[in-house]
Backbone and ligand atoms as CSV (ligand in chain L), in Angstrom:
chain,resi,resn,atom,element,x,y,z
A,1,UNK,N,N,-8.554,-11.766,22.275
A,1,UNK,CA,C,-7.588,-11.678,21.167
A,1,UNK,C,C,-7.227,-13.095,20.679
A,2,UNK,N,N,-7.377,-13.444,19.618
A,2,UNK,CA,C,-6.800,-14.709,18.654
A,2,UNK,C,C,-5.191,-15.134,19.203
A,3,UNK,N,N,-5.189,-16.171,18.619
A,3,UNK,CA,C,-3.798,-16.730,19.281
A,3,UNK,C,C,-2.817,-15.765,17.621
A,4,UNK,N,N,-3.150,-15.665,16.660
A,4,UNK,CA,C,-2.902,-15.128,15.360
A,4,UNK,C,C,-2.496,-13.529,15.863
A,5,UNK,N,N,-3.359,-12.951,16.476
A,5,UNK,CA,C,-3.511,-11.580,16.943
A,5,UNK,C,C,-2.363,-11.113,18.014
A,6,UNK,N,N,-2.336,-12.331,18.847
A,6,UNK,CA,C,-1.672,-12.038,20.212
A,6,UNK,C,C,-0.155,-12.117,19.398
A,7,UNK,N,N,0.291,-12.952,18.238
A,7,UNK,CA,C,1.706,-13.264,17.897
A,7,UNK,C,C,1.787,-12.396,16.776
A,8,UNK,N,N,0.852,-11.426,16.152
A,8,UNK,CA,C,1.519,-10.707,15.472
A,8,UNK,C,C,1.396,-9.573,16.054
A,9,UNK,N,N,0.959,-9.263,17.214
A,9,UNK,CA,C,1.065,-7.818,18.182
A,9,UNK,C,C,2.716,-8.016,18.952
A,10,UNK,N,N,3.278,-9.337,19.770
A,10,UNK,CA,C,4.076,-9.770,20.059
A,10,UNK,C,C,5.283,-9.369,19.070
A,11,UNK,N,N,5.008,-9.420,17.635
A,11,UNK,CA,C,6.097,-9.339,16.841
A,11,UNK,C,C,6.458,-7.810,16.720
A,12,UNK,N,N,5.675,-7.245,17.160
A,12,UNK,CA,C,5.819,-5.529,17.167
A,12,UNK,C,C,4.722,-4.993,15.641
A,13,UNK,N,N,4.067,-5.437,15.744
A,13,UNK,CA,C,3.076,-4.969,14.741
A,13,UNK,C,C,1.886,-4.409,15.375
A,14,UNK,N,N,1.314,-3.016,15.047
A,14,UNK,CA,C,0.239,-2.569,16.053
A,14,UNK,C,C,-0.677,-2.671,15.994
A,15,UNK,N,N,-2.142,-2.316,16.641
A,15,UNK,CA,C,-3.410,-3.007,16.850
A,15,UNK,C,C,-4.075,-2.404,15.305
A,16,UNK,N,N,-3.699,-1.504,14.738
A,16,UNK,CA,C,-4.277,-0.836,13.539
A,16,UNK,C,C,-3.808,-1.671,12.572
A,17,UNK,N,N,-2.451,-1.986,12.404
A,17,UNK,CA,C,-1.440,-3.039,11.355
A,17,UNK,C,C,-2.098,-3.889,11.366
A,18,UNK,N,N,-2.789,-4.919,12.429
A,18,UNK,CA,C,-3.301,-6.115,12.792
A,18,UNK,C,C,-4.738,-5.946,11.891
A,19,UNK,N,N,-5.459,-4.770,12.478
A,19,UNK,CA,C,-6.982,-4.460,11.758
A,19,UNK,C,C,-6.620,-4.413,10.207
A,20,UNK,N,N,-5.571,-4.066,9.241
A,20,UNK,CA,C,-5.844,-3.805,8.438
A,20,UNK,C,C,-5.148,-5.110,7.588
A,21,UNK,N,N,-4.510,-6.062,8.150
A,21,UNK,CA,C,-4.047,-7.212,7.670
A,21,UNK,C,C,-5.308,-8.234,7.697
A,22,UNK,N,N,-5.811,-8.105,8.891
A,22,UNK,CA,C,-6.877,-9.387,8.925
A,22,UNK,C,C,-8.475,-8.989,8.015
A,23,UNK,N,N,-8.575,-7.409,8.115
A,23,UNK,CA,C,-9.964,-6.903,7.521
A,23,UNK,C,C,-9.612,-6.672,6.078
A,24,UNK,N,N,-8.153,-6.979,5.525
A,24,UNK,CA,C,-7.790,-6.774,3.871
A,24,UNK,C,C,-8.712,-5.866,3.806
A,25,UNK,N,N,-8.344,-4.584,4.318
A,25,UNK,CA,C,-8.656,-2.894,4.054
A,25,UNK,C,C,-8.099,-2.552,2.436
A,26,UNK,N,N,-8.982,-2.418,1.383
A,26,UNK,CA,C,-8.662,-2.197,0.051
A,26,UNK,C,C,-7.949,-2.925,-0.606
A,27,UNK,N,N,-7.923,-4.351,-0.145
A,27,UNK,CA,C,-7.549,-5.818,-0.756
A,27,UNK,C,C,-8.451,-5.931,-1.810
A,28,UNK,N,N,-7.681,-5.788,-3.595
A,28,UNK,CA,C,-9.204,-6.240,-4.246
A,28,UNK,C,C,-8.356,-5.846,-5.904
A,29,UNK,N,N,-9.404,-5.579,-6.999
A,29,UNK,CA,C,-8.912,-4.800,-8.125
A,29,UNK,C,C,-10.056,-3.955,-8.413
A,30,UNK,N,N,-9.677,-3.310,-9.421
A,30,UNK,CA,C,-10.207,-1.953,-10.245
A,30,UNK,C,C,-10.781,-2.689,-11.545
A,31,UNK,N,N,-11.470,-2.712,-11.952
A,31,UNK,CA,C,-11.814,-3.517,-13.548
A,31,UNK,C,C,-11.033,-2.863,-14.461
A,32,UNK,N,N,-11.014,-1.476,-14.499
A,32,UNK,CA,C,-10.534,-0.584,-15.888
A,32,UNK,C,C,-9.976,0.496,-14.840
A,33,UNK,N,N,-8.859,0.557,-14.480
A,33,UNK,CA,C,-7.973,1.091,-13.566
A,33,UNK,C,C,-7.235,2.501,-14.644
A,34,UNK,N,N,-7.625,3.669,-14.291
A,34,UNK,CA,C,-7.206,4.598,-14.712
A,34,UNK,C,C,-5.084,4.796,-15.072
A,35,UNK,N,N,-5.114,3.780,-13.300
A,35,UNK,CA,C,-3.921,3.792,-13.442
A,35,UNK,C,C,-3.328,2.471,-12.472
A,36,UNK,N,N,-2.229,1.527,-13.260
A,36,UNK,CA,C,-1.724,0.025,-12.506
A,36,UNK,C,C,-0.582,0.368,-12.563
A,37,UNK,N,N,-0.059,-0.155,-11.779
A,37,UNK,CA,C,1.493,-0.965,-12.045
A,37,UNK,C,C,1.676,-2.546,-11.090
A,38,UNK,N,N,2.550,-3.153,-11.155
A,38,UNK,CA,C,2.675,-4.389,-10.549
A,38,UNK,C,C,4.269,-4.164,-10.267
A,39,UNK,N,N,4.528,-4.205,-9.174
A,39,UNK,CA,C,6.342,-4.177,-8.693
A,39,UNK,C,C,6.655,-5.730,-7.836
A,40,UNK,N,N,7.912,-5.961,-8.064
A,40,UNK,CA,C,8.885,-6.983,-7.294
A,40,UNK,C,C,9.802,-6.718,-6.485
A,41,UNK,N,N,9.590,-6.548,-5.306
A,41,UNK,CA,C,10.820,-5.937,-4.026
A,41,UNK,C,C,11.972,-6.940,-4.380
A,42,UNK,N,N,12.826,-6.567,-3.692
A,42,UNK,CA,C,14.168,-6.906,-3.377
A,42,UNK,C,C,14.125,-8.623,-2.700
A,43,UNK,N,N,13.090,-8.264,-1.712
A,43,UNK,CA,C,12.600,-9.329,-0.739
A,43,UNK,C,C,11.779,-10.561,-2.068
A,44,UNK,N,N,11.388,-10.352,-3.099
A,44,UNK,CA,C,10.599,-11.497,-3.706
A,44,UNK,C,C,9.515,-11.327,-3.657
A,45,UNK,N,N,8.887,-10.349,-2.676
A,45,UNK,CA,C,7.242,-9.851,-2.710
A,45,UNK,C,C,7.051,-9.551,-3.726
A,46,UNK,N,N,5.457,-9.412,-4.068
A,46,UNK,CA,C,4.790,-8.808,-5.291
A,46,UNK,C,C,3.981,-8.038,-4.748
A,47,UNK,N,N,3.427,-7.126,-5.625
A,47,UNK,CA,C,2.505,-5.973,-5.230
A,47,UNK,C,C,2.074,-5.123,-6.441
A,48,UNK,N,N,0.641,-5.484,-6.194
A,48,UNK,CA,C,0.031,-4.354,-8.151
A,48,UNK,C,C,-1.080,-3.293,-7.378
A,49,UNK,N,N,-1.181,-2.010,-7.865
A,49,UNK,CA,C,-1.703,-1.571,-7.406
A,49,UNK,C,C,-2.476,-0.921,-8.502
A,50,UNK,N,N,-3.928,-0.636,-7.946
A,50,UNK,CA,C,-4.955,0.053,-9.189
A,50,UNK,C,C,-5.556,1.210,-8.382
A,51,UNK,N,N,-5.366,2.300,-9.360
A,51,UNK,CA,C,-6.038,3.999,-9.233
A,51,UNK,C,C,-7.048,4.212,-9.933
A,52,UNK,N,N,-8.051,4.947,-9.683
A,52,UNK,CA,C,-8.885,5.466,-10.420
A,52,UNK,C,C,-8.652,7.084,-9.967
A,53,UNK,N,N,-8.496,7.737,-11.264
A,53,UNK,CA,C,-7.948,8.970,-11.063
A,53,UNK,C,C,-9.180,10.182,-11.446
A,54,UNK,N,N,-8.969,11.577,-11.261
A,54,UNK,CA,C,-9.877,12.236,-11.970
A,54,UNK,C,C,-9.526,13.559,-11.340
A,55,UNK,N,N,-9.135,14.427,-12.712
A,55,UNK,CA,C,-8.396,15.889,-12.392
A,55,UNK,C,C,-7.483,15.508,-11.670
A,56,UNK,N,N,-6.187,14.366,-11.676
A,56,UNK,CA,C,-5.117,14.401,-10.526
A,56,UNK,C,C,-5.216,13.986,-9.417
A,57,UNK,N,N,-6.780,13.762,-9.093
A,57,UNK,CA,C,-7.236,13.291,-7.430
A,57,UNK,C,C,-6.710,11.708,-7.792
A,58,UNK,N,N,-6.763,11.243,-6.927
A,58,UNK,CA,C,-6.899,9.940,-6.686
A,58,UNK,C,C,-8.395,9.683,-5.909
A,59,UNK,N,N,-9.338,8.538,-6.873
A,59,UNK,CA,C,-10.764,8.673,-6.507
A,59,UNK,C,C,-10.988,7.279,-5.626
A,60,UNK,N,N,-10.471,6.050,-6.428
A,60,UNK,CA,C,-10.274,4.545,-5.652
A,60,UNK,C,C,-8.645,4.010,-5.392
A,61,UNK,N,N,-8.533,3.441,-4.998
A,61,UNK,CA,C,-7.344,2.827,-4.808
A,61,UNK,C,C,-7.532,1.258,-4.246
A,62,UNK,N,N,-7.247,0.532,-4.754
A,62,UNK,CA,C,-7.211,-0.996,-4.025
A,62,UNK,C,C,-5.890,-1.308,-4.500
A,63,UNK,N,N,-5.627,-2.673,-4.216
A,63,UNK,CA,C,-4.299,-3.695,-4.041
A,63,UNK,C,C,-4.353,-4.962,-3.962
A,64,UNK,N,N,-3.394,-6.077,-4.213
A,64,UNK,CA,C,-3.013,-7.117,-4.397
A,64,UNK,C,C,-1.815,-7.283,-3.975
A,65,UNK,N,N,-1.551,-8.283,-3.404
A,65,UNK,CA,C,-0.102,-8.627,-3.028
A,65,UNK,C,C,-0.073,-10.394,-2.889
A,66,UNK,N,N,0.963,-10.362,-3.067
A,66,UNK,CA,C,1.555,-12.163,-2.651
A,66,UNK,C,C,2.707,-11.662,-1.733
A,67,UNK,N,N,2.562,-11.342,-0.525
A,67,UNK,CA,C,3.618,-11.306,0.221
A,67,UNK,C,C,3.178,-11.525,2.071
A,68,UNK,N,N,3.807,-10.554,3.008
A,68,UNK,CA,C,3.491,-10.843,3.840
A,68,UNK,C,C,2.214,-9.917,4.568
A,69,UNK,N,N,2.405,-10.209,5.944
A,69,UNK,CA,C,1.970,-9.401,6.251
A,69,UNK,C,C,2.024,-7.706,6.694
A,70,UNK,N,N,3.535,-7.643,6.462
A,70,UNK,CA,C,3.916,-6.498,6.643
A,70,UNK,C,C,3.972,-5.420,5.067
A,71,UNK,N,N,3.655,-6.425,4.212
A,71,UNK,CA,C,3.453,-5.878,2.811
A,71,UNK,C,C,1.707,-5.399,2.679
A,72,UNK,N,N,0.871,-6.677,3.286
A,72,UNK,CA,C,-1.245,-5.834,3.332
A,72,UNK,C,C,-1.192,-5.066,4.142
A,73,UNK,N,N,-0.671,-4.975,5.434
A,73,UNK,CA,C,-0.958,-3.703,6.481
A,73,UNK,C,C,-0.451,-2.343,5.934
A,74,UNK,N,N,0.891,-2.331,4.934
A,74,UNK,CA,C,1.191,-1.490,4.270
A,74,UNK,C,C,0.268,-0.819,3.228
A,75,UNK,N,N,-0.013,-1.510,2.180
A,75,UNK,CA,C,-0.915,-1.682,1.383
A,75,UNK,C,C,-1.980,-0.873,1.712
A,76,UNK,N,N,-2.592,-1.627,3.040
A,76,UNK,CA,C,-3.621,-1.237,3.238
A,76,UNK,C,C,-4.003,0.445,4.021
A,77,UNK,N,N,-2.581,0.696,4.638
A,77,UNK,CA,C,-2.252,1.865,5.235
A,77,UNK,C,C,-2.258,3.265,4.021
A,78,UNK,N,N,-1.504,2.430,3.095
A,78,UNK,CA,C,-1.079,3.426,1.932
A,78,UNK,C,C,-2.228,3.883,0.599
A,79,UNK,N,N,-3.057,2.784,0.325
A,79,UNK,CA,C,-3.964,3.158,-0.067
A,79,UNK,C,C,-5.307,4.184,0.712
A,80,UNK,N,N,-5.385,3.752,1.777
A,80,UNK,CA,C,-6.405,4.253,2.850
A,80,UNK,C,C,-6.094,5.937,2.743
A,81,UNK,N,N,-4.394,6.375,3.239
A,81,UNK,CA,C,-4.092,6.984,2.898
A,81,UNK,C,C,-4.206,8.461,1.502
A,82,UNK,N,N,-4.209,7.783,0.204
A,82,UNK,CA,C,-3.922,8.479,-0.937
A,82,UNK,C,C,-5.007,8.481,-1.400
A,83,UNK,N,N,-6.551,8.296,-1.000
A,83,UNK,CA,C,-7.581,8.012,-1.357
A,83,UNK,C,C,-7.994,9.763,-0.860
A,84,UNK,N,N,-8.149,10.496,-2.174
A,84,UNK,CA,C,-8.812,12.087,-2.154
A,84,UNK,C,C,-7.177,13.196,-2.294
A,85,UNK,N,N,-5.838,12.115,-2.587
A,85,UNK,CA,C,-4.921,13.077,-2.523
A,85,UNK,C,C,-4.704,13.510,-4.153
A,86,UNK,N,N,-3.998,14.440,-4.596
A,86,UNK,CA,C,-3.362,14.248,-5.417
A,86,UNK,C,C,-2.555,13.289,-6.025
A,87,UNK,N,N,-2.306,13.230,-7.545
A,87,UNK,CA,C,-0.682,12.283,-7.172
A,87,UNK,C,C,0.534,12.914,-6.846
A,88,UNK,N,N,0.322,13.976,-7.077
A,88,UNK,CA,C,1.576,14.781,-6.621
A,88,UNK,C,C,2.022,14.708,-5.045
A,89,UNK,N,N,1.151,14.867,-4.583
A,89,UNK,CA,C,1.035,14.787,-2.793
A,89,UNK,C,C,1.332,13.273,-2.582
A,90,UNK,N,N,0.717,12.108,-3.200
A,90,UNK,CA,C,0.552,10.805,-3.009
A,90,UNK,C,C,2.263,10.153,-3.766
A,91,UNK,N,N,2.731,10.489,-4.334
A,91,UNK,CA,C,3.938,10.239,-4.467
A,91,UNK,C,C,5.207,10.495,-3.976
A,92,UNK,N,N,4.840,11.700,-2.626
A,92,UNK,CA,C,6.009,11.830,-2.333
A,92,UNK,C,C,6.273,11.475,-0.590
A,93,UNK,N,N,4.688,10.284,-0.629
A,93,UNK,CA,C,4.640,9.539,0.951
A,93,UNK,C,C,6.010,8.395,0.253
A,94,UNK,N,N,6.260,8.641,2.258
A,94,UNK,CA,C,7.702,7.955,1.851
A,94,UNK,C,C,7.212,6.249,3.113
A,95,UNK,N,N,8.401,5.621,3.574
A,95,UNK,CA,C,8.069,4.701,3.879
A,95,UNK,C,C,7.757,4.969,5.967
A,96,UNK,N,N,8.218,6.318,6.178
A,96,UNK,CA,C,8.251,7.099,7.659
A,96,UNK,C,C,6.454,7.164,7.832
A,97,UNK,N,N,6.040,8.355,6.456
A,97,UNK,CA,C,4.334,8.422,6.345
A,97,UNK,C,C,3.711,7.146,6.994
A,98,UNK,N,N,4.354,5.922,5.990
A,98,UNK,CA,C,3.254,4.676,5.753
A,98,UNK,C,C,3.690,3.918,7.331
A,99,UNK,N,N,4.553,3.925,8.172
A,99,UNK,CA,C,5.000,3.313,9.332
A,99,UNK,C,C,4.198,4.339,10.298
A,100,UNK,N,N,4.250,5.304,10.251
A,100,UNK,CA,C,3.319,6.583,11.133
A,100,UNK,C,C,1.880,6.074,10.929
A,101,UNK,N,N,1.601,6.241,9.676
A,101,UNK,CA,C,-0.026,6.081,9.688
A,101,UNK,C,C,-0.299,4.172,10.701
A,102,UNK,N,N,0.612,3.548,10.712
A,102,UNK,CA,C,0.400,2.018,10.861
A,102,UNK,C,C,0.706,2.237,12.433
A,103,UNK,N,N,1.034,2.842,12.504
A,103,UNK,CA,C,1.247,2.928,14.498
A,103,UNK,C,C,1.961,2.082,14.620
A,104,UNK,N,N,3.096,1.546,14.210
A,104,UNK,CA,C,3.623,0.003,14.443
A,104,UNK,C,C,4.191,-0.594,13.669
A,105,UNK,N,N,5.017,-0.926,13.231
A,105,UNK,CA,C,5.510,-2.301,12.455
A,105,UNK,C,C,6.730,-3.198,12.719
A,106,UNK,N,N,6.933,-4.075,12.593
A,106,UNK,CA,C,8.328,-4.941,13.059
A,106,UNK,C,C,9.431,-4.397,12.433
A,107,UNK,N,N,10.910,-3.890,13.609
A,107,UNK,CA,C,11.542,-3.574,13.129
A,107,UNK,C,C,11.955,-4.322,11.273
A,108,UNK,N,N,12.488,-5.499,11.133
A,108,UNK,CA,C,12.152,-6.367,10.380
A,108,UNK,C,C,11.173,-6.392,9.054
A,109,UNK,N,N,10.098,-5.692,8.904
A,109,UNK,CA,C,8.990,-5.031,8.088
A,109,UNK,C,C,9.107,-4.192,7.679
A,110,UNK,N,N,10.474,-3.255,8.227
A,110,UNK,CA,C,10.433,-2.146,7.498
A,110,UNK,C,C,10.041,-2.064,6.321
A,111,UNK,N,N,11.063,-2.743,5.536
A,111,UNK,CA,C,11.164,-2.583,4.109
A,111,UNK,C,C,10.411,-3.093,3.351
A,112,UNK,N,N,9.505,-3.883,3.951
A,112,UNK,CA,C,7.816,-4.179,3.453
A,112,UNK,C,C,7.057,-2.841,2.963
A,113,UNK,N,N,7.068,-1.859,4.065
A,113,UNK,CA,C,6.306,-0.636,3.510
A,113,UNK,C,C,6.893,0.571,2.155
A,114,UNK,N,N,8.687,-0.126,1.664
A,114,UNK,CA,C,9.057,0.023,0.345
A,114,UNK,C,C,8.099,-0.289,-0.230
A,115,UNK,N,N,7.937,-1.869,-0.564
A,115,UNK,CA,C,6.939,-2.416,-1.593
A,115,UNK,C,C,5.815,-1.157,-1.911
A,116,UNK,N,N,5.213,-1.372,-1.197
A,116,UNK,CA,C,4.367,-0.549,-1.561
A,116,UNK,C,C,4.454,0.663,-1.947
A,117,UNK,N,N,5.081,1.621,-1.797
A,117,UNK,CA,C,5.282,2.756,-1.726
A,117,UNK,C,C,5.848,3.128,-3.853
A,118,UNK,N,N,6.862,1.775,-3.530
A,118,UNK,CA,C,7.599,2.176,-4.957
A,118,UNK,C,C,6.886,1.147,-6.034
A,119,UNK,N,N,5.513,0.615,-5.679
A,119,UNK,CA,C,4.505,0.384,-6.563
A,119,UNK,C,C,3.749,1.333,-6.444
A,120,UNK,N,N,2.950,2.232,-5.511
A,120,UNK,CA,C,2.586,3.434,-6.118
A,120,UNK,C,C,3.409,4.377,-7.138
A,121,UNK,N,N,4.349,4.968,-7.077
A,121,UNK,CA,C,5.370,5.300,-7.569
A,121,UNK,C,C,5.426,4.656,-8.791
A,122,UNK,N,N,5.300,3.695,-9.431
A,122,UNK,CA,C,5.234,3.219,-10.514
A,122,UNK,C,C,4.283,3.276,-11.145
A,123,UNK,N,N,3.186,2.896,-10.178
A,123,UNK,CA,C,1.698,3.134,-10.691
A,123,UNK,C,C,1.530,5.079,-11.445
A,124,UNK,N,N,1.939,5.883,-10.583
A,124,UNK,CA,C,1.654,7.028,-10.765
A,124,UNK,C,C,2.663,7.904,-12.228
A,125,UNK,N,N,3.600,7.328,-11.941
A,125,UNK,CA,C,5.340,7.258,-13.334
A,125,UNK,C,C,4.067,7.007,-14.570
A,126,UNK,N,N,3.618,5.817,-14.688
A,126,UNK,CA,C,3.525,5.004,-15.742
A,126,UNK,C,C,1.940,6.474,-16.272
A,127,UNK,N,N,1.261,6.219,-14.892
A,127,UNK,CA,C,-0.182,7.409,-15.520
A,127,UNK,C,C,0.088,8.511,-16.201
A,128,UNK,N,N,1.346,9.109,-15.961
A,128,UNK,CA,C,1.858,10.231,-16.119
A,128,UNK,C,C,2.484,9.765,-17.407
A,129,UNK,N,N,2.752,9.273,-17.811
A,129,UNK,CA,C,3.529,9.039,-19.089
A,129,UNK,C,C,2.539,8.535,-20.187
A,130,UNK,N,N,1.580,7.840,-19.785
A,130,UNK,CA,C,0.391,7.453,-20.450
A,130,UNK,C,C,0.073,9.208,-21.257
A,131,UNK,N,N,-0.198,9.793,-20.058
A,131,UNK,CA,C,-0.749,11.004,-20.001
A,131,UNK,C,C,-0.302,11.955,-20.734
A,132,UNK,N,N,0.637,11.643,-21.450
A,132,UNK,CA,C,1.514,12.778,-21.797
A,132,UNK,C,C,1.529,12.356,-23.648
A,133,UNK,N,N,1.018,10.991,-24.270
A,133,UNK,CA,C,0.817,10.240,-25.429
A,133,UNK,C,C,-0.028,10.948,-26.512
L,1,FES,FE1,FE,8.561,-8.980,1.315
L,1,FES,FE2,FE,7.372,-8.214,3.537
L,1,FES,S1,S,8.938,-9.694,3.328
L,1,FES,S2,S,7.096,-7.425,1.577
């Protein structure tokens, strides 16, 4: 284990959180994204997220962030996640889902897995309203 590995397992982050921070699991963009949004937490993080949609599924999903690490393991949990869901189903993962699927996160991080959550949520608001033009 990395000296990187050993101190963010130490911090209470779990061996899956760790895999999906260091392997940037759906770290990336969409060229022509069916559906974006870009959100600003409370905390100063950033986070944009891109869908490719079809009949309501969700078909791709990737992400971007300028934040920490408790914001890509999220990210990366939450997209991994909503990839074949609905948006209906995919909007109403809350931040319990995205900490469950991560096996782990620093008490402290909680509210990292907001970010993400209420940039999907925006992402999916905004498709839906597109959608409706
Ligand atoms: Fe801002 Fe983690 S501290 S998302």
């Amino acid at each position: 284990m990395s000296e990187m590995q050993h101190l963010l397992k130490e911090s209470g982050y779990s061996d899956k959180a760790i895999e999906y921070y260091q392997n940037k699991v759906n770290v990336g963009e969409l060229s022509e994204p069916d559906a974006y949004a870009v959100y600003t937490g409370p905390c100063g993080d950033t986070m944009e997220i891109f869908l490719n949609v079809e009949d309501d599924v969700i078909k791709e999903a990737k992400f971007q962030a300028i934040g920490c690490a408790g914001a890509f393991s999220s990210g990366s949990a939450l997209t991994e996640m909503i990839i074949g869901m609905t948006l209906e189903e995919a909007e109403k993962i809350d931040e319990d889902k995205i900490i469950e699927s991560l096996g782990g996160i620093p008490k402290q991080k909680v509210h990292c897995t907001c970010l993400s959550k209420r940039t999907l949520q925006k992402a999916i608001k905004d498709y839906k309203e597109k959608d409706k033009i």
